[in-house]
C-alpha positions as CSV (number, residue, x, y, z in Angstrom):
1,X,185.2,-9.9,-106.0
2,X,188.7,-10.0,-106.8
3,X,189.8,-6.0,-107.4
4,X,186.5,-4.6,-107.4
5,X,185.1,-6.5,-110.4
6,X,182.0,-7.8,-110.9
7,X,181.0,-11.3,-111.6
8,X,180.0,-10.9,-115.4
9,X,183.8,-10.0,-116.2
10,X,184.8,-13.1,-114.9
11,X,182.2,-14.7,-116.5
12,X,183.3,-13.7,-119.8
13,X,186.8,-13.9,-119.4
14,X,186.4,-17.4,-118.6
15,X,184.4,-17.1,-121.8
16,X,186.6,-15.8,-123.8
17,X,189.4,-18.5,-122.6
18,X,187.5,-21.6,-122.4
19,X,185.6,-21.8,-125.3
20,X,188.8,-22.0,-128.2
21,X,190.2,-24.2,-125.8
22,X,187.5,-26.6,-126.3
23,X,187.3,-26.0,-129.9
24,X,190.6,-26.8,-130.2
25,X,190.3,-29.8,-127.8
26,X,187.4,-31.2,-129.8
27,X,188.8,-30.6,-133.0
28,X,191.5,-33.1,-132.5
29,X,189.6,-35.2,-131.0
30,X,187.6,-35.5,-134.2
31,X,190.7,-35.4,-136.2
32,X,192.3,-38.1,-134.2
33,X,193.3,-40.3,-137.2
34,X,195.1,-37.5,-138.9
35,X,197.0,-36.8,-136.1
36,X,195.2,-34.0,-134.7
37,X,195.8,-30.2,-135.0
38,X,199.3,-29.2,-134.8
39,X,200.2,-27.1,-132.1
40,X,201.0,-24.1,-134.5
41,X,197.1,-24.6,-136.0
42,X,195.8,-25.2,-132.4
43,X,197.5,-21.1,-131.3
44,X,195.8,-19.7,-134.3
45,X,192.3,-20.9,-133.7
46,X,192.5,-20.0,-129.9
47,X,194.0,-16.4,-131.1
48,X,191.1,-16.1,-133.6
49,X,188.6,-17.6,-132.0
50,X,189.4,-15.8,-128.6
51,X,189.4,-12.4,-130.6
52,X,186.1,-13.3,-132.2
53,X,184.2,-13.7,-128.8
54,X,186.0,-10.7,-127.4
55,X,184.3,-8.6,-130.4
56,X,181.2,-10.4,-129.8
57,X,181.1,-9.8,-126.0
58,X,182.3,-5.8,-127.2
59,X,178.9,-5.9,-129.2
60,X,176.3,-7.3,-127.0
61,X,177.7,-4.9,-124.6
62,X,177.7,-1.7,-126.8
63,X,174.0,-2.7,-127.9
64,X,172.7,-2.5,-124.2
């Protein structure tokens, strides 16, 4: 592995970057009519919701 670094890091870094992406990415796909999520709106929710799985990855870990 890249730097010493196991293969669960990855896995959740990838985690924690691909999964706002897609919210955001579905999001305006479902608010398509309304033109979408502004590109302002769309940086928030991937801030937020990247922060959320961060803390949520923090805890499952912690709870080992």
């Amino acid at each position: 592995m890249l730097l010493g670094l196991d293969a669960s890091i990855w896995k959740m870094l990838v985690l924690v970057l691909v999964a706002p992406v897609l919210a955001v990415g579905l999001l305006n796909l479902l608010l398509r009519r309304r033109g979408g999520v502004g590109s302002a709106w769309a940086g928030v929710l991937v801030l937020a919701l990247a922060g959320a799985v961060s803390v949520l990855i923090i805890l499952d870990k912690v709870r080992l």
